[in-house]
C-alpha positions in Angstrom: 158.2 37.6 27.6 155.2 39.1 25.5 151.5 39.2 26.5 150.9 36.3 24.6 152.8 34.1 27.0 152.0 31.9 29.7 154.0 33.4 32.8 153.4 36.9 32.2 150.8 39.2 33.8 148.8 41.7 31.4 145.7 43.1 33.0 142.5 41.4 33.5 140.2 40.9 30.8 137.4 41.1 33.4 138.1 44.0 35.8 137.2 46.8 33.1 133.9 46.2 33.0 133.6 45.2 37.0 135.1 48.8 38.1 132.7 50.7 35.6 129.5 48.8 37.0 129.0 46.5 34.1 128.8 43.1 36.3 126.2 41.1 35.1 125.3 39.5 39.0 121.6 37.9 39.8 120.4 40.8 41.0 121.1 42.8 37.6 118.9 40.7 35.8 115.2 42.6 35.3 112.8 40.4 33.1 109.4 41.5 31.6 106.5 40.9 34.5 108.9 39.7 36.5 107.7 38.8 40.0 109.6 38.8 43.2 109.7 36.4 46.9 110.5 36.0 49.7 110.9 33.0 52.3 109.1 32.1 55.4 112.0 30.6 57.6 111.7 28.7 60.8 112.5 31.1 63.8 112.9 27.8 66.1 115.3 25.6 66.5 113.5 22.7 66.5 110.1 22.1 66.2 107.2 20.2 65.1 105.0 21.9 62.2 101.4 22.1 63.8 99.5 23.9 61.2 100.3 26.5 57.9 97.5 29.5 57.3 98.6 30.8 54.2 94.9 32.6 53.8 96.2 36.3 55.1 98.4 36.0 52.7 96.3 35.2 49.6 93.8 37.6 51.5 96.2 40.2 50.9 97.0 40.3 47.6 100.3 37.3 47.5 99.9 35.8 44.1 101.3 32.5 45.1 102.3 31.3 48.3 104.3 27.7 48.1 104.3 25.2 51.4 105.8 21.6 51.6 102.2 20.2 50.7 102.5 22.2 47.5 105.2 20.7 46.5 104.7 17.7 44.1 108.8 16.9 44.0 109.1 16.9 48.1 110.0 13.5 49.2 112.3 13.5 46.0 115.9 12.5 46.3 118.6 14.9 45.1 120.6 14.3 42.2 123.8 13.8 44.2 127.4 12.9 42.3 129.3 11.9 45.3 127.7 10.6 48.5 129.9 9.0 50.7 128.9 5.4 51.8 128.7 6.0 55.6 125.9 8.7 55.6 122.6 7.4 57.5 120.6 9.7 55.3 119.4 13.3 56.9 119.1 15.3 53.4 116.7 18.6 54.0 113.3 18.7 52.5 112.9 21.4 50.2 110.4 23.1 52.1 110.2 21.6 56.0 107.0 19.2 55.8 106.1 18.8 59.6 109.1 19.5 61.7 111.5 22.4 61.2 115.5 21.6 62.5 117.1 24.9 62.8 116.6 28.7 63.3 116.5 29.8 59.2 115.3 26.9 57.9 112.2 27.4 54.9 108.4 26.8 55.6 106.7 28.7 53.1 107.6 30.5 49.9 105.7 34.1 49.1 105.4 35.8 45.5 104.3 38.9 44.8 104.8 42.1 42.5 107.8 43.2 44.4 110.3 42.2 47.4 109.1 44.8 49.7 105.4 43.6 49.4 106.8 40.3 49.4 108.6 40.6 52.4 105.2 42.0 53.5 102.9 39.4 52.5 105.3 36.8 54.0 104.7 38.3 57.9 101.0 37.0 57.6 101.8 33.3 56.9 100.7 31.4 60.1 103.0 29.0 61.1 101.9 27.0 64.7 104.9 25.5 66.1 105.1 23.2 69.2 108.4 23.7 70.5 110.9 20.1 70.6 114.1 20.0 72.3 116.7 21.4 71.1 120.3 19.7 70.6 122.5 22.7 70.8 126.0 21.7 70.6 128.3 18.2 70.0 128.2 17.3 73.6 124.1 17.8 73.9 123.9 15.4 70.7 126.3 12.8 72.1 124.2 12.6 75.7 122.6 9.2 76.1 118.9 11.2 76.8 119.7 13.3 73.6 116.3 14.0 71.4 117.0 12.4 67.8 116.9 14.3 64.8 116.4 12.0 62.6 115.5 8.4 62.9 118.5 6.7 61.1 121.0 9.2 62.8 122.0 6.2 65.9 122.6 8.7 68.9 122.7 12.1 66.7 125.6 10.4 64.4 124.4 11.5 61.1 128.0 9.4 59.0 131.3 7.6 61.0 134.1 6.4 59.1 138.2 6.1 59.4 141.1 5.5 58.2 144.5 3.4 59.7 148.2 2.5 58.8 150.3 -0.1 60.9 149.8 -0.3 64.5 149.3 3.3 66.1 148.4 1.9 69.8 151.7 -0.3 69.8 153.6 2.2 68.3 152.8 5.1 70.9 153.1 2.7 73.5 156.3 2.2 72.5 157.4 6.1 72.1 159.9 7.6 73.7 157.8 10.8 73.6 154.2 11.7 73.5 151.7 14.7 73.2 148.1 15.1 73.1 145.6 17.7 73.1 142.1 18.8 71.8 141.4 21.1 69.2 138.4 23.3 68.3 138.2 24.9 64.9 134.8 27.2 65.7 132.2 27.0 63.2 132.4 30.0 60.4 130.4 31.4 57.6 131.8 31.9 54.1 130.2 35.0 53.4 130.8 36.0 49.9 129.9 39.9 49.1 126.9 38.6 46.6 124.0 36.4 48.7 122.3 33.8 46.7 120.6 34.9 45.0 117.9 33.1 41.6 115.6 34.3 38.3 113.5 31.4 37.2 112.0 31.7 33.8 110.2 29.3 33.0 108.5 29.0 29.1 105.4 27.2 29.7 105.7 26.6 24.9 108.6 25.1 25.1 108.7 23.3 28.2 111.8 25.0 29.1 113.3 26.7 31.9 116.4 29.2 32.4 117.5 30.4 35.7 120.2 32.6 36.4 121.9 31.8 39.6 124.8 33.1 42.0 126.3 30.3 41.9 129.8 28.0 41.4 128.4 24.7 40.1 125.7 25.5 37.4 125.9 21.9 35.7 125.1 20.2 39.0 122.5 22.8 39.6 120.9 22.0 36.0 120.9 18.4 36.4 119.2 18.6 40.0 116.9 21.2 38.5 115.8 18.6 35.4 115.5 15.4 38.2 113.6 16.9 40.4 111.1 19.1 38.5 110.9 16.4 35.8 111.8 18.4 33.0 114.6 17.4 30.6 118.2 18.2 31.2 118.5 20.0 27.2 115.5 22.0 28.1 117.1 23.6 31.4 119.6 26.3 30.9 121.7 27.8 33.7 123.4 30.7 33.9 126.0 31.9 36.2 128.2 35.1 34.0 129.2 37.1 36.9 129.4 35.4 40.5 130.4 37.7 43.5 132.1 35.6 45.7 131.3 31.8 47.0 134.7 30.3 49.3 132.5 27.3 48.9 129.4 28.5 50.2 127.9 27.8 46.6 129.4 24.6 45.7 126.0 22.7 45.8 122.5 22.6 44.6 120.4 24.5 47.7 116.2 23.8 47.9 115.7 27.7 47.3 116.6 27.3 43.8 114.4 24.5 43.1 111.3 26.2 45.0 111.6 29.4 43.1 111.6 27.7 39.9 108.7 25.4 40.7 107.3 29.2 41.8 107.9 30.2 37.9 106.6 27.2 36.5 103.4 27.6 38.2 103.1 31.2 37.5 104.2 31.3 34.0 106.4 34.3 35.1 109.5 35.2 35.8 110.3 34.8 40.0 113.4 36.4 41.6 114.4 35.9 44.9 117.8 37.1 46.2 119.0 36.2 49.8 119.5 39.2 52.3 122.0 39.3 54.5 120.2 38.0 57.8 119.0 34.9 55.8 122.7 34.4 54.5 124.0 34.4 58.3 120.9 31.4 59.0 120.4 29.6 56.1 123.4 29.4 53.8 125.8 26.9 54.7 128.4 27.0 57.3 131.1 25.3 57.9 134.5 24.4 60.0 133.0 23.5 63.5 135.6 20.3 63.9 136.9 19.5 67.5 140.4 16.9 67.3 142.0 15.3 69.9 145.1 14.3 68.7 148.2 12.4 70.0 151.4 11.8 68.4 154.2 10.1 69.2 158.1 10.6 68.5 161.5 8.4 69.0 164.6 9.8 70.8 165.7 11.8 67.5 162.0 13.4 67.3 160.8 11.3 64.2 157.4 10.8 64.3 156.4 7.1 65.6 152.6 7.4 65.3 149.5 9.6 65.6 146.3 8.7 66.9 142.6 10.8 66.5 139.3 11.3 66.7 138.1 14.2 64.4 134.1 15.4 65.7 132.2 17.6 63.3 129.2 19.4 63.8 127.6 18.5 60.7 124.0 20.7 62.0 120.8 19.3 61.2 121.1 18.1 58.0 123.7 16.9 55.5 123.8 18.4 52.3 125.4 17.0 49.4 128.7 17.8 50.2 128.1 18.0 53.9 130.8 15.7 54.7 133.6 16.4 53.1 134.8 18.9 55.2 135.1 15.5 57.7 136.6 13.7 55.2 139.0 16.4 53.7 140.5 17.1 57.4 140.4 13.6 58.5 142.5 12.6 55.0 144.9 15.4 55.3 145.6 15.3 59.2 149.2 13.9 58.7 149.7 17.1 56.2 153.3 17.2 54.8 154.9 14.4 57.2 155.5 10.4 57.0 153.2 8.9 60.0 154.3 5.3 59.4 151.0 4.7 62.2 147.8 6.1 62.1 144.3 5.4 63.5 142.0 8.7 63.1 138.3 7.9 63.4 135.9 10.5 62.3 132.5 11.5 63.7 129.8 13.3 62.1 127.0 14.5 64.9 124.1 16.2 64.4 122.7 19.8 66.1 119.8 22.0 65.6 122.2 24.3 63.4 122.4 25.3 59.6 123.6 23.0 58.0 127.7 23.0 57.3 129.3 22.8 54.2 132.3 23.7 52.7 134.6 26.7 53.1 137.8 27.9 51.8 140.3 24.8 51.9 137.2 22.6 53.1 138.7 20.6 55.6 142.5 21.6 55.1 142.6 24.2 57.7 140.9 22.0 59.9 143.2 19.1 59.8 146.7 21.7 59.5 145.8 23.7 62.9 145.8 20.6 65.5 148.6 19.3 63.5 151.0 22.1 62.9 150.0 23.5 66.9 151.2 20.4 68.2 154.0 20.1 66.3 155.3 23.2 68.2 154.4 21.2 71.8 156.1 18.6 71.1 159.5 20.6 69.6 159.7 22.5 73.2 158.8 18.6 74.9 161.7 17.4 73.4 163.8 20.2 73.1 164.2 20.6 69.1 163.4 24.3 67.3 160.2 24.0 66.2 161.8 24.4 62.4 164.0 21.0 62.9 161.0 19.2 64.0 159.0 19.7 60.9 162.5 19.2 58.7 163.0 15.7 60.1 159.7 14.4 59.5 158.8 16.0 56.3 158.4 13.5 52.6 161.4 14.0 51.2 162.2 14.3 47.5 163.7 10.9 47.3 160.5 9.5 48.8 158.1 10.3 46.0 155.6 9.9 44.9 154.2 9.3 48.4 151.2 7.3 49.5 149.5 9.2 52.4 147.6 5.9 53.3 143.9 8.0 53.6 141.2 7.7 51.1 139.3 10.9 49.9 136.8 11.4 47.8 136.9 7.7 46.1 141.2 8.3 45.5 144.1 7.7 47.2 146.2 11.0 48.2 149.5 10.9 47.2 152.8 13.7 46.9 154.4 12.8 43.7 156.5 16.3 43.4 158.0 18.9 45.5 160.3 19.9 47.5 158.8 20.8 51.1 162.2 21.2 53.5 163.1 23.6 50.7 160.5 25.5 51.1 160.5 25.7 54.7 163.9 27.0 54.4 162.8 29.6 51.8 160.2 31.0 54.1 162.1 30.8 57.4 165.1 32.7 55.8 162.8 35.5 53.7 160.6 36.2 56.6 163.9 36.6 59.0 161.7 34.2 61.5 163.3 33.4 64.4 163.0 31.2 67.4 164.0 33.5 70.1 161.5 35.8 71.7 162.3 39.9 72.0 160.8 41.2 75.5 160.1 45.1 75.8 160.5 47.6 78.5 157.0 47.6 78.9 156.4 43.6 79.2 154.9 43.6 75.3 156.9 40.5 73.7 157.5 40.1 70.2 157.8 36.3 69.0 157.4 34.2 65.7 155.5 31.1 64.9 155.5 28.9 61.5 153.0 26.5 60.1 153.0 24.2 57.2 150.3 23.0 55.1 149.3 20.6 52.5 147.1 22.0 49.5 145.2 19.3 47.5 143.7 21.1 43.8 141.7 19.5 40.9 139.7 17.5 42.6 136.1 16.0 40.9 137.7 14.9 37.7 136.7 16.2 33.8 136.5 19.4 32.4 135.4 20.9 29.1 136.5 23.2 26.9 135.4 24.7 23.6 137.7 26.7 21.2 136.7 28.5 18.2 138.3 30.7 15.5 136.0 33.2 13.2 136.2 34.6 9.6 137.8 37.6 10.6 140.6 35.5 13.0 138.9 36.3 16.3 138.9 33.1 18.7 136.3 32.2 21.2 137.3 30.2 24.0 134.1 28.1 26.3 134.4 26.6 29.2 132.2 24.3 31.7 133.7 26.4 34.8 132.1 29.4 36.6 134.4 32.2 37.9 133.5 34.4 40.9 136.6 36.7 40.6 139.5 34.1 40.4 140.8 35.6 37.3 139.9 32.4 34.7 138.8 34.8 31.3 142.6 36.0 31.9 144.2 33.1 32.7 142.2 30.9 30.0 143.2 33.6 27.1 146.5 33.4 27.8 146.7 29.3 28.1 144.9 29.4 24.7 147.2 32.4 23.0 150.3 30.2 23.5 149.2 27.1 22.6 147.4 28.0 19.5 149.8 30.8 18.4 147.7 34.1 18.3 147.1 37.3 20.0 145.9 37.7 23.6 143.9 40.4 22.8 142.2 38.2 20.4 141.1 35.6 22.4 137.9 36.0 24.1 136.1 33.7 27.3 132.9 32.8 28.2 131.8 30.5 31.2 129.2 30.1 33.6 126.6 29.0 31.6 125.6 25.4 30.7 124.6 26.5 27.1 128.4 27.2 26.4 129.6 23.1 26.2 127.5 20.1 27.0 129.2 18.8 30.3 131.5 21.2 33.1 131.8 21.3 36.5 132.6 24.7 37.9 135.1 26.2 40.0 135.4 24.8 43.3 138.3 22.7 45.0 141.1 24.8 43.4 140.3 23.1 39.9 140.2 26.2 37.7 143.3 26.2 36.4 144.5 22.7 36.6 141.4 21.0 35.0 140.2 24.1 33.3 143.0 25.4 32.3 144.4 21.9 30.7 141.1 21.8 29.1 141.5 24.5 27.4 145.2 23.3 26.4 143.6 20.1 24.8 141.2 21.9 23.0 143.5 24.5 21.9 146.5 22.0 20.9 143.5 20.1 18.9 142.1 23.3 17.2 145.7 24.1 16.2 146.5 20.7 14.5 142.9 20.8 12.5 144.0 24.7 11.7 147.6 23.8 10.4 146.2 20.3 8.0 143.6 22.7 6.3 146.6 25.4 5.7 148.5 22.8 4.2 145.9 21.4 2.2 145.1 24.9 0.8 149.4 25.5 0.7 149.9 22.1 -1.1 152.6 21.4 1.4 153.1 19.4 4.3 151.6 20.1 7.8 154.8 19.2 9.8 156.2 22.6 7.9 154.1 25.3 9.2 153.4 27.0 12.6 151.1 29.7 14.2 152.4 33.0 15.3 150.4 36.1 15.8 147.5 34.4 13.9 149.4 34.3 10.8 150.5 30.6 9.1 154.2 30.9 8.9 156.4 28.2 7.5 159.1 26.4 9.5 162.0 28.9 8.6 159.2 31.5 9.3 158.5 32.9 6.3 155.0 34.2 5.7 153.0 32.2 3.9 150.1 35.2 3.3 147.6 33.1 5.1 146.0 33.8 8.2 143.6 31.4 10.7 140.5 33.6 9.4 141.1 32.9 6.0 141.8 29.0 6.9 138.4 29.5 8.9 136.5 30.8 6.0 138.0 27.7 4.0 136.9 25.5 5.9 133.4 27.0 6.8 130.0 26.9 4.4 130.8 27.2 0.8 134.6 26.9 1.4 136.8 24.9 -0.6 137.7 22.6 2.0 133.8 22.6 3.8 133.3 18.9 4.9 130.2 19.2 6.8 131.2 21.4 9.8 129.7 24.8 10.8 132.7 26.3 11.9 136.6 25.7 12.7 136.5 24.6 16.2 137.2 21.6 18.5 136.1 20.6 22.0 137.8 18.9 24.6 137.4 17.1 27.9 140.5 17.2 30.2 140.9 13.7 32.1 143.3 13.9 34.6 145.1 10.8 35.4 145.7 11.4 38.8 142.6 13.4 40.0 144.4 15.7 42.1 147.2 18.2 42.4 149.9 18.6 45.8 151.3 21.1 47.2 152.8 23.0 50.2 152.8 26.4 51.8 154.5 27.6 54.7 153.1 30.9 56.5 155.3 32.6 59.1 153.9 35.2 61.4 155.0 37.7 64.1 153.5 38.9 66.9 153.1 41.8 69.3 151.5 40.6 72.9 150.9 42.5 75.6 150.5 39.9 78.6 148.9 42.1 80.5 145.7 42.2 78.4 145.7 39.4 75.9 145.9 41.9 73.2 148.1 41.0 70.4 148.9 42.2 66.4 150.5 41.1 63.5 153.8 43.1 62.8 154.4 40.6 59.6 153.5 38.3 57.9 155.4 35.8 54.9 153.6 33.2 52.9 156.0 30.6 51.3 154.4 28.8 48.2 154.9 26.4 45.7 152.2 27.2 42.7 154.0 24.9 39.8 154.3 26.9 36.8 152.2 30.6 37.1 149.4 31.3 34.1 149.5 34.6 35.8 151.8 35.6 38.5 149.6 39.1 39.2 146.5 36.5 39.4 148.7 33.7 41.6 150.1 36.5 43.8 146.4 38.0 44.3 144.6 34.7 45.3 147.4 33.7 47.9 147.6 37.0 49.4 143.6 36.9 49.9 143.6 33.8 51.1 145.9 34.6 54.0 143.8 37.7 54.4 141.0 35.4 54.9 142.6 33.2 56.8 144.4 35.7 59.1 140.7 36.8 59.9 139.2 33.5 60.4 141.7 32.8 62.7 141.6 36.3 64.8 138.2 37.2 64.6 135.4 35.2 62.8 133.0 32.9 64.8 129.2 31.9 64.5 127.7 31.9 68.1 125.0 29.8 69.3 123.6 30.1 72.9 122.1 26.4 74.4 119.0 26.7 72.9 120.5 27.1 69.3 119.5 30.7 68.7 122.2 31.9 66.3 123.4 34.7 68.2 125.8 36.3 65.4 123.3 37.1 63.0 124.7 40.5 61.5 127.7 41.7 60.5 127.8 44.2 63.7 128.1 40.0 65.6 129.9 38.1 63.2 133.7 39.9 63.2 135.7 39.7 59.9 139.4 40.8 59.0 139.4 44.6 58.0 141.7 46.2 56.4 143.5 48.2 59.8 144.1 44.4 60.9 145.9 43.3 58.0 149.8 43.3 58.1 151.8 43.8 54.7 151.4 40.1 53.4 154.7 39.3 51.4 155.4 36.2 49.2 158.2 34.1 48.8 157.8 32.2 45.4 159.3 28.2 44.9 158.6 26.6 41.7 158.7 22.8 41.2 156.0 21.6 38.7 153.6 18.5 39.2 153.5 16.0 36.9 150.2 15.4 37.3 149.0 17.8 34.5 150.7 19.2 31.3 150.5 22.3 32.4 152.5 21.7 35.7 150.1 24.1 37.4 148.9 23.5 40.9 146.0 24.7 43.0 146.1 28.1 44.8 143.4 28.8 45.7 143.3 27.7 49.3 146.8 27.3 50.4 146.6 31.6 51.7 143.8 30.3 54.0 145.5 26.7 55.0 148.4 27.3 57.8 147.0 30.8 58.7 145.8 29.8 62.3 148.7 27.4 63.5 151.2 30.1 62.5 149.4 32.9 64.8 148.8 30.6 67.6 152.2 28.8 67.7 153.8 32.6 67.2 151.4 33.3 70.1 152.5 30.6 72.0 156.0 31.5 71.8 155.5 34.8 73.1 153.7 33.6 76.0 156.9 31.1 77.1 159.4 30.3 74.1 160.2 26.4 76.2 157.5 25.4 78.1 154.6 23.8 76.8 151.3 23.3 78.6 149.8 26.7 78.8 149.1 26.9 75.5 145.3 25.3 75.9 143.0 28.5 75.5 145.3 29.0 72.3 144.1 25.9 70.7 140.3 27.2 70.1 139.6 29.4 67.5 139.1 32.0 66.6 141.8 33.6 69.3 140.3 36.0 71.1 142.3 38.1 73.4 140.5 36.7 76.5 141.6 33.3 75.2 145.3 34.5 74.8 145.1 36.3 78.1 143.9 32.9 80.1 146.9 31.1 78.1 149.5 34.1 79.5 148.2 33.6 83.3 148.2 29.9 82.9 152.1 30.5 82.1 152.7 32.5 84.9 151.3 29.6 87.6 
């Protein structure tokens, strides 16, 4: 296989100039007289706005200093693409006007010379509040004395919605088995290693404004930018190149970017502002924070009869534009990889005076695979089945694709239409050596494994573009609509475009993240890189190559069907040279060639339509354990991650992204949680609070590969993106829970609220021993 190929793995294209400190990330960016900001936040939870006194600030030298009544664009509606019908409203302001909803939330906007002075000038904005009451947690929101936060929000619901199949009531009453127990998922922070971060430039001559933003969906972000500060969408350029990090986090349009334009556009000057870490923690988007009760019912031979929910997020105090579909993600996906043939799972959105959530890594999938997978493992021991067996019998078979979930999501109906899940399971229960009997030390510490599956769903938010164009000299440029922030896509995208059009890897250069590039993307978010990237750079490339071989058959006097690419050169079928190579065909066709019909340049564009407007797929994660009963205290001796990716652009690049996705989820699972007290004071504000996965807590990660390739692309590539991060929790806890008592269920409660601390696992442990 050469370097050329699809399937291979040559190095990145991108990490050379990463490692020498050639990134080109928001805060990089240094413009003539540029200025610098800095926010004035809410430090209440809820309260009304009594009175502004900017005149300190202006006093002291702040050259502009931006409230809500400043703002000519602040009752204006964001350009949202998807809103799903049941929201009662509850978007943010872009500056809070006279009531402020959580601890981070923006009053006031300062500019001066620098940040420091900035940061400076902010500290002597006035702000009288007159403390509200606060809604602190799901529970305080559902109360019938509960304050409201907003007026269309009925009793603190901010959106409630469901989905059904058959009868579940009859069909649970009729069971000859039955679990159910609550869930918590606790509420986490994406926290990518760049903050947001924005330049706004705005040209007063032409009317036109370019921002460069830390972002991962810069056409959404231009068309909210030209709606709201009335400009026109051709006259707003921005520019993403070199993101670093987002899980999510910066998959929508946020009210700091449009303030610090408006900033510009006043000033005719450059503004930047760039998030620190304390306003990342309060103010950027968290998400997760879903309690479950669940209950499913099985017959005699353990086959599942029915499953009945209620899914309760804490959606915080607004909802942003894609606020809810972490509900609707987890809510859609709680059946995972198994036939339910009844299902009634009713879904909750309730408002608190937190940050707002929004997505994160999976978005919904981990959330809907822990309750699921955990009590999975309860009812196994209830019934006395291994917990393997349990998932094997109730699994979609082959035979019974493609399979109809019976859930809507996002406007479309989920549906399985390949793989081959009990194989997989298999795969990773034999590579892992995972085990169902429990090894107990001289000293007490027990040693135990636990298994989770979990659904991936990639390529959601259909279209993508791509742009393909070959040089005098042979060199092709590939552009796409996406963003990257570190996924690997200027690799993977070469390589997709060497194949199909026949030349050199090493030829082929990418460029994304800016919405100069093509005239429509997306961006990378929802594992959709390669599956409607990528095949967006097939079409384009399988078009470019069909335009290159009729003009090097009109210059050969021969026939098309006779010729190929290889290496760049045009070869005829029995591959002799023909002495012609795509430059030359390029200059043909070009200005003042002989075959010039009116283009600049040999190049095509195409938008990738995918007929089904998302991608399946399954991943199994087995873990073991260490516990020490005594204390609570437990470790990961292994860890094995089964997967089914569909055909690999990259296999270094697919290995990478699962194994830090189980790194990620691994952490999220142990360690990460954001803390409120019962007044909503965010209580993990730092990095010393909030805990993440470090290195010393990571066991070797390995990978057992399964291929099966979707038919819902022509690349037969799936998402993997998220599936590292999916069945990362269920696996630790059910491995936990096995430790604690390999038969009996009922103890496992504290185990069932994450993240797993050891004073949750040691509560579980003496619940076992009563």
């Amino acid at each position: 296989m050469n370097r050329n190929s699809i399937g291979s793995s040559p190095l990145r294209k991108e990490d050379n100039r990463l490692l020498l400190g050639r990134g080109r990330f928001v805060d990089n960016v240094h413009l003539d007289r540029m200025l610098q900001g800095a926010f004035v936040r809410s430090p209440m939870a809820h309260a009304r706005i009594r009175s502004i006194d900017v005149s300190a600030a202006l006093g002291a030298g702040a050259l502009c200093v931006l409230t809500a009544r400043d703002l000519p664009f602040n009752d204006k509606p964001w350009a949202v693409r998807y809103w799903h019908p049941s929201v009662r409203n509850g978007l943010p302001k872009f500056l809070a006007i006279d009531r402020v909803r959580y601890i981070g939330e923006p009053v006031a906007f300062v500019v001066a010379g620098d940040r420091y002075e900035a940061e400076d000038l902010a500290a002597l904005v006035n702000v009288e509040y007159e403390p509200l009451p606060v809604v602190a947690n799901v529970d305080a929101a559902l109360a019938a004395e509960a304050p409201s936060l907003h007026e269309e929000w009925i009793g603190n619901v901010a959106a409630a919605f469901g989905h059904s199949r058959g009868d579940a009531a009859g069909a649970l009453a009729a069971s000859a088995h039955r679990v159910r127990r609550r869930f918590n998922f606790g509420r986490q922070i994406p926290l990518p290693l760049e903050n947001r971060g924005v330049v706004a430039d705005y040209d007063a001559e032409r009317d036109s404004l370019t921002v460069w933003l830390s972002t991962q969906v810069h056409y959404n972000v231009r068309q909210n930018l030209a709606s709201i500060l009335d400009l026109p969408e051709y006259q707003v350029r921005v520019i993403a190149e070199d993101v670093g990090g987002g899980f999510g986090s910066k998959s929508r349009a946020y009210p700091e970017e449009i303030v610090v334009s408006h900033a510009s556009r006043i000033l005719r000057r450059p503004v930047k502002w760039i998030e620190d870490r304390f306003e990342n923690f309060q103010a950027t988007t968290h998400s997760r924070g879903v309690d479950t009760e669940i209950e499913i019912g099985c017959d005699g031979d353990g086959r599942l009869t029915a499953l009945k929910a209620l899914v309760t997020v804490d959606v915080g105090a607004y909802v942003h534009t894609s606020g809810i579909i972490t509900a609707e993600v987890a809510s859609a996906h709680l059946t995972n990889a198994y036939i339910v043939p009844n299902f009634q799972i009713d879904v909750r959105c309730v408002g608190t005076n937190k940050t707002p959530i929004g997505t994160y890594r999976g978005a919904g999938q981990p959330e809907a695979v822990f309750p699921m997978e955990c009590i999975f493992d309860v009812m196994a021991k209830q019934i006395g089945l291994s917990a393997a067996e349990l998932r094997r019998r109730n699994m979609v078979r082959p035979s019974d694709l493609p399979y109809l979930v019976g859930t809507s999501l996002l406007g479309i109906q989920p549906t399985f239409e390949s793989g081959d899940f009990s194989a997989l399971l298999d795969l990773a229960a034999a590579e892992s050596g995972y085990s169902e009997n429990v090894e107990v030390r001289a000293d007490g510490v027990r040693v135990a494994w636990g298994l989770a599956c979990g659904i991936e769903g990639g390529g959601f938010v259909n279209f993508e573009t791509a742009q393909i164009r070959i040089d005098a000299l042979g060199n092709v440029s590939v552009q796409s609509g996406m963003t990257s922030q570190g996924q690997g896509q200027t690799t993977t995208y070469a390589q997709v475009c060497a194949e199909t059009l026949g030349v050199d890897f090493d030829r082929v250069s990418v460029r994304m993240g800016d919405t100069q590039l093509v005239p429509f993307g997306r961006g990378a978010f929802a594992s959709r890189g390669a599956i409607l990237g990528g095949n967006a750079v097939r079409g384009a490339a399988q078009a470019l190559r069909a335009s290159v071989l009729d003009a090097a058959a009109e210059l050969l006097k021969c026939d098309a069907s006779g010729l190929h690419i290889a290496g760049g050169l045009i070869r005829r079928a029995s591959g002799e040279a023909t002495g012609l190579s795509i430059g030359e065909v390029a200059r043909a066709v070009g200005p003042g060639g002989p075959l010039y019909a009116g283009q600049p340049a040999l190049e095509t564009q195409h938008v990738y339509s995918a007929e089904q407007p998302a991608t399946y797929g399954l991943s199994v994660h087995v873990a073991k354990v260490e516990l020490d009963p005594r204390t609570g205290f437990f470790r990961l001796l292994d860890y094995l991650v089964g997967h089914d990716a569909g055909r690999a652009l990259n296999p270094m690049i697919v290995e990478g992204q699962i194994v830090g996705g189980a790194a990620e989820g691994i952490g999220g699972a142990m360690f990460s949680e954001i803390v409120y007290d019962d007044e909503a004071q965010l209580l993990t504000g730092t990095l010393a609070d909030y805990l993440v996965a470090t290195a010393p807590e990571m066991p070797r990660i390995r990978l057992a590969h399964m291929e099966t390739r979707p038919t819902t692309n022509p690349l037969g590539v799936r998402g993997i993106g998220e599936g590292g991060v999916i069945p990362a929790a269920a696996a630790i806890a059910n491995a936990l829970a096995r430790a604690i008592d390999p038969r009996r269920a009922g103890h496992e409660g504290p185990l069932f609220s994450l993240p797993l601390k050891p004073e949750r696992v040691f509560s579980a442990c003496r619940m076992a021993q009563r």
